[in-house]
C-alpha positions as CSV (number, residue, x, y, z in Angstrom):
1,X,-25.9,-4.6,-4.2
2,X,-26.4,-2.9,-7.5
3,X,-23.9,-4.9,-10.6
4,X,-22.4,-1.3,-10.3
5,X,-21.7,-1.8,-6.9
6,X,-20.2,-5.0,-7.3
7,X,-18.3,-3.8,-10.3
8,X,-16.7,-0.4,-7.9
9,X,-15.9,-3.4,-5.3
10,X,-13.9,-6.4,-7.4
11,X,-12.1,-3.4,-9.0
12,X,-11.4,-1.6,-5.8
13,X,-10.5,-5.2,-4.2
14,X,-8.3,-5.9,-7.3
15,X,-6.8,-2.4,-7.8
16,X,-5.5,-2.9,-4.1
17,X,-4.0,-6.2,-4.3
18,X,-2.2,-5.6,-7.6
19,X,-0.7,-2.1,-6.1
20,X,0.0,-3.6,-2.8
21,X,2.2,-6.9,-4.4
22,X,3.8,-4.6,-6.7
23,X,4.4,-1.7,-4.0
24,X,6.2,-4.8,-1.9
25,X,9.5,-5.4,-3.0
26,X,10.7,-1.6,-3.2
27,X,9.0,-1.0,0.3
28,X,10.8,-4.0,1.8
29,X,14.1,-3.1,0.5
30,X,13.8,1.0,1.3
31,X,12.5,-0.4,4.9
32,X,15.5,-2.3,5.4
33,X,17.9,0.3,4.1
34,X,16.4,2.7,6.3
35,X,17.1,0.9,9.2
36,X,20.6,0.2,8.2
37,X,21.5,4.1,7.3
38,X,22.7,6.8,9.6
39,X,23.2,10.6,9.0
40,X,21.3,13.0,6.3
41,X,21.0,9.8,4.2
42,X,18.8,8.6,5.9
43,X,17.2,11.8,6.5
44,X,16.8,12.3,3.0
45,X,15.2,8.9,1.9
46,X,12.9,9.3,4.6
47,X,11.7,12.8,3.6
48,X,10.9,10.9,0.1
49,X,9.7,7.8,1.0
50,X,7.6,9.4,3.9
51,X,6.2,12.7,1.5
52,X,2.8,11.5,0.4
53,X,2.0,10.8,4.3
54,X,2.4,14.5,4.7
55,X,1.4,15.7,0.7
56,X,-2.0,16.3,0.3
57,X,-3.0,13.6,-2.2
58,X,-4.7,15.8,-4.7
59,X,-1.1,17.2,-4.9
60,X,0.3,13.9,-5.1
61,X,-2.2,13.2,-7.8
62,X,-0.7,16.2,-10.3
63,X,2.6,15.1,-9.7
64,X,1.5,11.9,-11.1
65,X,-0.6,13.0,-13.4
66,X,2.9,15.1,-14.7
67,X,5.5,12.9,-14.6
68,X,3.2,9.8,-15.6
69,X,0.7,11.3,-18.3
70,X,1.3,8.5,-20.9
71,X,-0.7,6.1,-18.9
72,X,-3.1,8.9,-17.3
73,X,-7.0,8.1,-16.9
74,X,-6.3,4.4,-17.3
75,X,-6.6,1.5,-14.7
76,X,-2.6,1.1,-14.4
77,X,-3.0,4.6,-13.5
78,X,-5.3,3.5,-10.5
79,X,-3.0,1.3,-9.7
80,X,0.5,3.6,-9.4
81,X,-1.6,6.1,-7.6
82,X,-2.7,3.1,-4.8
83,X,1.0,2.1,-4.9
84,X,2.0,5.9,-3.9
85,X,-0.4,6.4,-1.0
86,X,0.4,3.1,0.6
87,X,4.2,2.8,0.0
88,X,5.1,4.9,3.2
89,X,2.6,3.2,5.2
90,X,4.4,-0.2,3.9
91,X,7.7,1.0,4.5
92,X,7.3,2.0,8.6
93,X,6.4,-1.1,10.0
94,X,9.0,-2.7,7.9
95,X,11.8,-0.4,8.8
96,X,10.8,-0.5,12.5
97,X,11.1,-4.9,12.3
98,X,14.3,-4.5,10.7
99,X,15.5,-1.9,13.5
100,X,15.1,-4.8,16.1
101,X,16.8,-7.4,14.0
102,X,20.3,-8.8,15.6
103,X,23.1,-8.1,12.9
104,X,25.2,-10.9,14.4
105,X,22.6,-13.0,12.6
106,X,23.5,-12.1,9.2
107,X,27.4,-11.5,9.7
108,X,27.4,-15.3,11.3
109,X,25.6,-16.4,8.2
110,X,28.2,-14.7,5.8
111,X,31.0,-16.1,7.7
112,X,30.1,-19.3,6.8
113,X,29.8,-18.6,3.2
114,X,26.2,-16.8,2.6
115,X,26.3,-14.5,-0.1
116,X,24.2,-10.9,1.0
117,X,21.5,-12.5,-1.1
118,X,21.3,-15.5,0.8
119,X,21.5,-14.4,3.9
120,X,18.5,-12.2,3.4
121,X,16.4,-14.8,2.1
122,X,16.8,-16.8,4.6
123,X,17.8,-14.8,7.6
124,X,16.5,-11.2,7.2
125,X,13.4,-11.9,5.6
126,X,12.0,-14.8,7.7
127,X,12.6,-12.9,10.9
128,X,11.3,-9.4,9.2
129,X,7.7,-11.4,8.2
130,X,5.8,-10.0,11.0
131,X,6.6,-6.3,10.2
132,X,5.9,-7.1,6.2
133,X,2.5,-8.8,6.7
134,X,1.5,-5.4,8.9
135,X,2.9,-3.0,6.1
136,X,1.1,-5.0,3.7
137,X,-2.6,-4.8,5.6
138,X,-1.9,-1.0,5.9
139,X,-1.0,-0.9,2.3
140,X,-3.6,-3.1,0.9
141,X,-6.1,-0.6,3.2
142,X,-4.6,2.5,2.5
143,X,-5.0,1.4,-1.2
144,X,-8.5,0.0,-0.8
145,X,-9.7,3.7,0.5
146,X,-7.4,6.1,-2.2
147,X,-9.6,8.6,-3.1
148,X,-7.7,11.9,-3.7
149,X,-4.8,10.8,-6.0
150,X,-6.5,8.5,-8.2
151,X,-9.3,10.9,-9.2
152,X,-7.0,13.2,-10.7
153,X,-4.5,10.7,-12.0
154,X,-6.9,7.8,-13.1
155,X,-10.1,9.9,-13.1
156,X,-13.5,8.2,-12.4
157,X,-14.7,5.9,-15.3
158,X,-17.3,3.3,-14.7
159,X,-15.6,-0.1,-15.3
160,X,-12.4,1.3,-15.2
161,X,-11.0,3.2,-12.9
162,X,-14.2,4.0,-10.6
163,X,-12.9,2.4,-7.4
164,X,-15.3,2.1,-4.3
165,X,-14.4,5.8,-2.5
166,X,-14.8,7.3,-6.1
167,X,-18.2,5.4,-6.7
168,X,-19.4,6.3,-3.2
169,X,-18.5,10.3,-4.2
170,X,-20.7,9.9,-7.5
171,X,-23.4,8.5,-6.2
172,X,-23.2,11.6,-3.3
173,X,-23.3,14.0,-6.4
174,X,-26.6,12.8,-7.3
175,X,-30.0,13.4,-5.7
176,X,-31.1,10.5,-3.5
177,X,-27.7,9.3,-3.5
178,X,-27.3,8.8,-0.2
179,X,-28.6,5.3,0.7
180,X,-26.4,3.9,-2.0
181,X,-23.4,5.9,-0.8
182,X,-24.0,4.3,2.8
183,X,-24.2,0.6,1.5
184,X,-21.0,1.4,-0.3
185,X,-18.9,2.8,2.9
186,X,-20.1,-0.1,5.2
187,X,-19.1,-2.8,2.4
188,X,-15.7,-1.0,2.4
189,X,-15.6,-1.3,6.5
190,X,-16.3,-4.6,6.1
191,X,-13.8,-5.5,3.4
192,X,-10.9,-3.5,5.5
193,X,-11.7,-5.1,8.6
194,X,-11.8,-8.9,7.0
195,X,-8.3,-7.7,5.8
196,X,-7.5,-6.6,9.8
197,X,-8.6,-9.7,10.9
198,X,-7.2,-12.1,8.7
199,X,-3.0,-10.7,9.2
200,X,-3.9,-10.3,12.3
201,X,-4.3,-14.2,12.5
202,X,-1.8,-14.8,10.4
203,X,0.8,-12.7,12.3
204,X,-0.2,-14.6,15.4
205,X,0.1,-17.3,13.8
206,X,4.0,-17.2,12.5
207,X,4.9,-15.7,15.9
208,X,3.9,-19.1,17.8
């Protein structure tokens, strides 16, 4: 590998981690809420939290780009735009653990003197672990791969905001590109599926 190889990995690695922790706490909570709501509610948080599945991301990207142009063409800008693209793919798994909780659970916690917050820290979220460590593979994957939204939002500077996808597109602009455009994608299988491999064994592992 090239150092600018290396340098388009650690900060695609790192650009991933950072959005997926940050993208955890609202997805956990609008996955939970989700399960909880009925009616045009939920309808209508779904239809938000679900839109950048269904936006195309270079859309996604201007929207960004408009409402957030303070920190535009930055690495924080990396960052929101991975935290976007992956939040809806955080939230489903979430949402569909917390639709097979047993509410008796948490109500026999709170009649014995839980508060809400309790109760969820050491009812709700325990038994919703599974479902988060999945949403958080698919984020941190989802983030590792983000290509369409960060390019407009972030743009592509060496060091800074060139993520892995965005180095393997310039080095496919250039002639005799290629080779180094085909090291770069297998690296990225290879990082996603060590991800894959290592929830999955952790999942396994809390479900014993």
């Amino acid at each position: 590998m090239t150092p600018g190889e290396v340098e388009a990995l650690w900060l695609s690695v790192r650009t991933a981690a950072v959005a997926t922790l940050l993208v955890a706490p609202p997805a956990v909570g609008t996955g939970v809420l989700l399960a909880r709501l009925r009616g045009p509610a939920r309808l209508a948080l779904e239809a938000v939290a679900m839109a950048p599945l269904v936006l195309p991301p270079v859309v996604t990207g201007f929207a960004l780009l408009w409402a957030f142009a303070g920190i535009a063409f930055s690495p924080a800008a990396a960052v929101v735009a991975s935290m976007v693209m992956a939040f809806p793919l955080f939230v489903r798994p979430v949402r569909l653990a917390a639709e097979g909780l047993d509410p008796g659970l948490v109500e026999a916690a709170r009649t014995l003197g839980a508060s809400r917050a309790r109760a969820f820290v050491t009812i709700t979220l325990p038994l919703l672990l599974p479902g988060v460590l999945t949403g958080a593979l698919l984020a941190f994957a989802r983030a590792l791969g983000e290509f369409g939204a960060t390019i407009v939002f972030a743009g592509s500077f060496a060091g800074r905001t060139r993520t892995l996808p965005l180095a393997i597109w310039s080095s496919l602009q250039r002639p005799g590109g290629e080779p180094a455009a085909a090291r770069m994608a297998v690296i990225a299988l290879g990082v996603s599926a060590l991800a894959l491999v290592a929830s999955e064994l952790v999942v396994r592992g809390i479900r014993r």
